[in-house]
C-alpha positions as CSV (number, residue, x, y, z in Angstrom):
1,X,-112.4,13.4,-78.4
2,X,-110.9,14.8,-75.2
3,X,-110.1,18.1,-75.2
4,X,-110.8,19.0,-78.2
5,X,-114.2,21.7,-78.1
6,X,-116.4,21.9,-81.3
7,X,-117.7,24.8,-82.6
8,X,-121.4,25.6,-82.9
9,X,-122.7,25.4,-86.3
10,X,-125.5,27.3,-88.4
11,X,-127.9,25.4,-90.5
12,X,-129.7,27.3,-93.5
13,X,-131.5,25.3,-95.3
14,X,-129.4,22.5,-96.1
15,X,-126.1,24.2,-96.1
16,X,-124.1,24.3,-92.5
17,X,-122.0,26.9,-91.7
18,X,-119.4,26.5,-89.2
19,X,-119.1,29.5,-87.0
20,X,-114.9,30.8,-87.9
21,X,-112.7,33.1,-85.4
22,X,-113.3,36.2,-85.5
23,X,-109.6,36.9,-85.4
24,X,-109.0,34.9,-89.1
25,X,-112.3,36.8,-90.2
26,X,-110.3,40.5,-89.0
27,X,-107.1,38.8,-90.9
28,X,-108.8,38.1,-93.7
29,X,-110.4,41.2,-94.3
30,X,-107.4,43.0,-93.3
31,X,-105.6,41.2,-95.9
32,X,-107.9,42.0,-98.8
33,X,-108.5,45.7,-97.9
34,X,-104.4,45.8,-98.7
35,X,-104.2,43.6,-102.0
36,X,-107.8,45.5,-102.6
37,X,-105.5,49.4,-102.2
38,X,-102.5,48.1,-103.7
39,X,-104.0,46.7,-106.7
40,X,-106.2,49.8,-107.4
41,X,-103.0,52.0,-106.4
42,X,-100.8,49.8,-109.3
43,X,-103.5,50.7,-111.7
44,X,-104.1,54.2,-110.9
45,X,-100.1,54.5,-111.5
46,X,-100.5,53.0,-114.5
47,X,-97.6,50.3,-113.1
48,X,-97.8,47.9,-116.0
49,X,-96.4,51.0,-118.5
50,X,-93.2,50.6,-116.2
51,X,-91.6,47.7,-118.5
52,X,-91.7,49.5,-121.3
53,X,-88.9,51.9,-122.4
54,X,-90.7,54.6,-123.4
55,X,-88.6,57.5,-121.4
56,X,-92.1,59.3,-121.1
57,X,-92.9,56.9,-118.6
58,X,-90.7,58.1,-116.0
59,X,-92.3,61.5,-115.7
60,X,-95.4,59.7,-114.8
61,X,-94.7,61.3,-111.2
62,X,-94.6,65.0,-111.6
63,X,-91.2,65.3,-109.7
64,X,-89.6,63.8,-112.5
65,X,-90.4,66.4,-115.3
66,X,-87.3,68.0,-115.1
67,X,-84.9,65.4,-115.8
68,X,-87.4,63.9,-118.7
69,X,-87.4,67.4,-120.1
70,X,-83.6,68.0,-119.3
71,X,-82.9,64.6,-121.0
72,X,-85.1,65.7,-124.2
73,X,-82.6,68.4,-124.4
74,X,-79.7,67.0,-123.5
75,X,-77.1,65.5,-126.4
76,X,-78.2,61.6,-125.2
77,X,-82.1,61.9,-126.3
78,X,-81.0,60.4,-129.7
79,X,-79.1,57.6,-128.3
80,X,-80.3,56.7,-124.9
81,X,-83.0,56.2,-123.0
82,X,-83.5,56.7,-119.3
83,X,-83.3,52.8,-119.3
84,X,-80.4,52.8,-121.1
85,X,-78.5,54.8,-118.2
86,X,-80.2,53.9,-115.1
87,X,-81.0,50.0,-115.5
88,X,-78.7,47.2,-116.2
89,X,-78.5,46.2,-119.8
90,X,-80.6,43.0,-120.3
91,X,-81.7,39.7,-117.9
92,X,-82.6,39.3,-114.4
93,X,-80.9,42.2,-113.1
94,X,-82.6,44.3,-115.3
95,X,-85.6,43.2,-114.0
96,X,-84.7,43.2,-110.7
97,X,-83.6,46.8,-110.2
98,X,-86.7,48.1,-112.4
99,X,-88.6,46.4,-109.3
100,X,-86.4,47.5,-106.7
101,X,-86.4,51.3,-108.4
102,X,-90.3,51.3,-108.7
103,X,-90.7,50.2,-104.9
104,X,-88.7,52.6,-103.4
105,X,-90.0,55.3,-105.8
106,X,-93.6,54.5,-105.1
107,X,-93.2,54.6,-101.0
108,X,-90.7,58.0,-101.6
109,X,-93.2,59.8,-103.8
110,X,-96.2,58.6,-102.2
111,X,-95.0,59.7,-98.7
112,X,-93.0,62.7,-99.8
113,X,-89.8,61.5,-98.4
114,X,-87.0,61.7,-101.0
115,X,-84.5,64.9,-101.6
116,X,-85.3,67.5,-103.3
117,X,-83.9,67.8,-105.4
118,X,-83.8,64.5,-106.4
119,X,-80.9,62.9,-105.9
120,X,-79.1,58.9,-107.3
121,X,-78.6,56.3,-104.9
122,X,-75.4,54.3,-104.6
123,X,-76.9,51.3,-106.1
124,X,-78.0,53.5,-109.3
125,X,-74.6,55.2,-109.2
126,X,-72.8,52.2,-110.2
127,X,-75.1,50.7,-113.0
128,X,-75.1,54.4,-114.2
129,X,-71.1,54.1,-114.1
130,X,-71.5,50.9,-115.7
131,X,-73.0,51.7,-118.3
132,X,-71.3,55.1,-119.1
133,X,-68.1,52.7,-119.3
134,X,-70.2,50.3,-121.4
135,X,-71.3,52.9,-124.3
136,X,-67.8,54.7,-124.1
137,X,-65.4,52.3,-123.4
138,X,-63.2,53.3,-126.5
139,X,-62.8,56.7,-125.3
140,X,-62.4,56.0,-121.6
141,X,-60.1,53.1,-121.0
142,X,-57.3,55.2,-120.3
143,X,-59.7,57.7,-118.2
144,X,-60.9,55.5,-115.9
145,X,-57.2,54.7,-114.5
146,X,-57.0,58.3,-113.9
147,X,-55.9,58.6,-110.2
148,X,-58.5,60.3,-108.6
149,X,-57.8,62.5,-104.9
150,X,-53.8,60.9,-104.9
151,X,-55.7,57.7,-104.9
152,X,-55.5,55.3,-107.6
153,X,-59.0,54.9,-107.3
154,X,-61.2,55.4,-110.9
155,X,-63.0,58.4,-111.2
156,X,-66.9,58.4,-111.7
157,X,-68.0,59.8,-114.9
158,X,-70.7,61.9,-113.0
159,X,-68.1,63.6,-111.1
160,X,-67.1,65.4,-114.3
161,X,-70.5,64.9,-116.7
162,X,-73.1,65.1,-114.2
163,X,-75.2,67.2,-117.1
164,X,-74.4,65.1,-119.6
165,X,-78.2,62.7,-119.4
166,X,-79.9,65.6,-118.2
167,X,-79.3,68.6,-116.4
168,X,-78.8,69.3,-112.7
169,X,-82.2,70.5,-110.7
170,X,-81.3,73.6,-108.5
C-alpha cells in the first residue's frame, strides 16, 4: 500500500484500539456537549407541553403573562384558545409554524432580543387574519372588501380589534 500511512495501534489485553484524530475526537465531543445542552434546555422548558393546547402553556416564559392574563379576560377565553388564533387550524402547517414559533421564541427569549413589548410577526399576522376570517366569516364578508387607505386593498381585522384576543401591552 503506497502512500497510504497506518496508524499506530494500542493493545490492552486482547482488545486493539486504533489511535483516531484528534480533530473527529474535538468534533465529536463538540457535537454531544450541544445535543447534551439542547436536550437538557428542551426539558427544562418543559418543550413537549408545547403540542398541547392548553393556553397556560404559553405563559411558560414570563414575558407572556400579560397576553395569557389579558386573554383570560378578554370576550374570546370561552371560545378560543391561543392556538386557535395564532396557529393554522389542523395538518402539517399547524405543525410547522408551532416549530417555527417555538424556535424563534426560544433564541428571542433566551437572548433577550425581541420587542418589548411584544410585538406579531408578518407570518403570524396573516394566520391570525386567517383565522379571524375563518370564525367570522358570516359577519365579515362584506368587511373585508372594505377599501382600506383609497386602496381596494382588505383591511386587517387587527387594525380595528387589536384588543379583541387580549389586550395591548403598554
Amino acid at each position: 500500500m503506497i502512500g497510504r500511512v497506518r496508524r499506530p495501534a494500542v493493545i490492552l489485553g486482547s482488545v486493539v484500539i486504533k489511535k483516531r484524530n484528534p480533530i473527529l475526537l474535538a468534533l465529536a465531543l463538540a457535537l454531544g456537549i450541544l445535543l447534551g445542552l439542547g436536550a437538557f434546555t428542551f426539558y427544562y422548558a418543559e418543550g413537549f407541553s408545547y403540542a398541547s393546547n392548553d393556553p397556560k402553556i404559553c405563559a411558560n416564559c414570563h414575558v407572556m403573562n400579560h397576553q395569557y392574563e389579558s386573554w383570560g379576560a378578554s370576550g374570546h377565553h370561552h371560545v378560543a384558545t391561543c392556538n386557535d388564533c395564532h396557529l393554522p387550524l389542523s395538518g402539517v402547517g399547524k405543525w410547522l409554524s408551532k416549530a417555527r414559533n417555538g424556535w424563534n421564541h426560544s433564541i428571542a427569549f433566551t437572548l433577550d432580543n425581541y420587542s418589548k413589548p411584544i410585538q406579531i410577526k408578518q407570518h403570524n399576522i396573516e394566520i391570525l387574519q386567517g383565522n379571524c376570517v375563518r370564525c367570522h366569516e358570516r359577519l365579515v364578508t362584506d368587511a373585508i372588501l372594505i377599501p382600506s387607505g383609497g386602496s381596494h386593498q382588505a383591511q386587517s381585522c387587527i387594525h380595528c380589534h387589536r384588543s379583541t384576543g387580549h389586550m395591548p401591552q403598554n
